[in-house]
N, C-alpha and C positions, 0 to 999 in steps of 0.2 A: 493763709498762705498767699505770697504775693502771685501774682498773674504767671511771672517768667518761672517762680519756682513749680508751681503746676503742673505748666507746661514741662519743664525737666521732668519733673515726678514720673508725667506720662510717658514721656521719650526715652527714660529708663524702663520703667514697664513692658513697653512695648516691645522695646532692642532685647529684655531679658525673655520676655516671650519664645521669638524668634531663637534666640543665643540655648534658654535653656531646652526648648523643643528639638535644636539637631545637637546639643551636645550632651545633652542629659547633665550628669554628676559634672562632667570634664569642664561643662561652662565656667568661664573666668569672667569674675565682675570686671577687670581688665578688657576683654571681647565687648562686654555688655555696654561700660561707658563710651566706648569707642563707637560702637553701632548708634548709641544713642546720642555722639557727637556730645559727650559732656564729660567733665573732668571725674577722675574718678572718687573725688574730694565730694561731690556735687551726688553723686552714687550713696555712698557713704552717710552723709549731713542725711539722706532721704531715707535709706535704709542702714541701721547700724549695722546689723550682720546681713551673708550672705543667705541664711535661712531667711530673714528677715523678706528679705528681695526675693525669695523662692513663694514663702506663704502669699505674699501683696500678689504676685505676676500670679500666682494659681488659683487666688480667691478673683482676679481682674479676669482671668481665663474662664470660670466658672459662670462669670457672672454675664460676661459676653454670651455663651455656651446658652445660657437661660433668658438672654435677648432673642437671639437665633430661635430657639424654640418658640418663643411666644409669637415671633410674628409670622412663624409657619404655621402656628394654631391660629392665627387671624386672617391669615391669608388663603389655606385653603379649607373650605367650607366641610369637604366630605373628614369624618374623624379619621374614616381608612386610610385614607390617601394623605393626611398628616401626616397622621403617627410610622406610616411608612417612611414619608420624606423625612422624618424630625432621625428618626434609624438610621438612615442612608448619610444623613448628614451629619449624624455624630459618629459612626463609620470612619467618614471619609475626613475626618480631624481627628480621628485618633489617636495615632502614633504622635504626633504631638504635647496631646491629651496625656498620653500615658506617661510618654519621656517627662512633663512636666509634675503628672502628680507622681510619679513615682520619686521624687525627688523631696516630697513632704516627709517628716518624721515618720516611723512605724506609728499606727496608734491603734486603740481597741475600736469595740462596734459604736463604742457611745463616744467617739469621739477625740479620748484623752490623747495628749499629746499634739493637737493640732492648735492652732490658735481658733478664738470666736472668730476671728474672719472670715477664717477658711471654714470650719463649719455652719457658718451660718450660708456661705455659698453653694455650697452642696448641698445642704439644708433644701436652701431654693430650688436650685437647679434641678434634683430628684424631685422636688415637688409639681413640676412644671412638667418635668418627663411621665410624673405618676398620672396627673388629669390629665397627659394627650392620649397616655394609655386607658385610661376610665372613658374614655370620649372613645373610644377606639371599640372596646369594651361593651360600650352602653349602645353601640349603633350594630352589636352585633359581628364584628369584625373580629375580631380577639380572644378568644379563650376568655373563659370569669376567672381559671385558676390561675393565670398568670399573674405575680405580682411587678412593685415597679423596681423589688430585688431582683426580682428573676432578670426583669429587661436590662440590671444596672450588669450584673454577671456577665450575661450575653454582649453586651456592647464591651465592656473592658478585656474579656476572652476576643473578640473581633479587634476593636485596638490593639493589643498587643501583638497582633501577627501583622497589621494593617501596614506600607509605606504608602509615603504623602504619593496621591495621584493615584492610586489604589492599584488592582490588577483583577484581571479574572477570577482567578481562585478565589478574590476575596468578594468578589460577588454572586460566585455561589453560591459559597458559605451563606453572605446573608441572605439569598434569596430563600435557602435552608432554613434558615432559620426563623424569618418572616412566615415560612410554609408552616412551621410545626408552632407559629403563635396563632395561627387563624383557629376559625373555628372550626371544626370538622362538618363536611357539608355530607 
């Protein structure tokens, strides 16, 4: 792929990001090429369909999602205080999160239905959530029973009530729910 087409690729990507995060379903690739200041011919030629351009922005969304993580697991030393902050901050991206995967096909537990891209993103990303929780876990912080379903439940039940810029109520919730992962002292 030539350098400028790329660069389009990304600049779709991104403006669909944005476009599908506050419009959900209602997003128009029409919005999207326009945010992304590219023709919607240019859209199109990159993604054939508009699920097309849903799964690419949700598996780019994930895979960012699983950057974030990884360099909160490098950054801060103690697993407690990660795996808090790694919470707080998929929390506090969720309603985006949601509005965008909710917009993937229905699919079962093993996957059907979604493209290898998209699950192979998830794939990761739960994997990356699962050792901050194991790290979390193994330092004593965390409950043993907890899995990294349980945390994926909790975090999408908290996105789904969440608005961008959060609110109080939504930080009680998790401070809730953080309480009843710890380990009982």
């Amino acid at each position: 792929m030539r350098r400028d087409g790329a660069a389009n690729r990304e600049s779709v990507l991104l403006a669909a990001e944005e476009v599908f995060g506050e419009k959900g379903a209602a997003a128009s690739t029409e919005e999207i090429a326009r945010r992304a200041q590219v023709s919607i011919a240019t859209v199109f030629r990159n993604f054939p369909t508009k699920q097309d351009l849903v799964e690419a922005t949700a598996a780019r969304y994930l895979d960012g999602l699983t950057g974030q993580a990884r360099d909160l697991a490098d950054s801060i030393s103690d697993p407690a205080e990660a795996f808090t902050t790694l919470l707080r901050t998929l929390v506090s991206v969720g309603a985006a999160k949601m509005a965008l995967m909710d917009l993937l096909p229905p699919h079962s537990d093993d996957g059907q239905g979604l493209s290898p891209q998209v699950i192979s993103a998830a794939d990761t990303f739960l994997g990356t959530v699962g050792r901050a929780l194991e790290r979390a876990q193994e330092a004593g912080a965390v409950r043993a029973d907890v899995t990294v379903d349980d945390v994926s439940l909790l975090l999408r039940a908290l996105a789904h009530v969440t608005t961008p810029g959060g609110d109080e109520a939504i930080e009680r919730a998790l401070r809730i729910v953080l309480d009843g992962l710890k380990v009982p002292r």
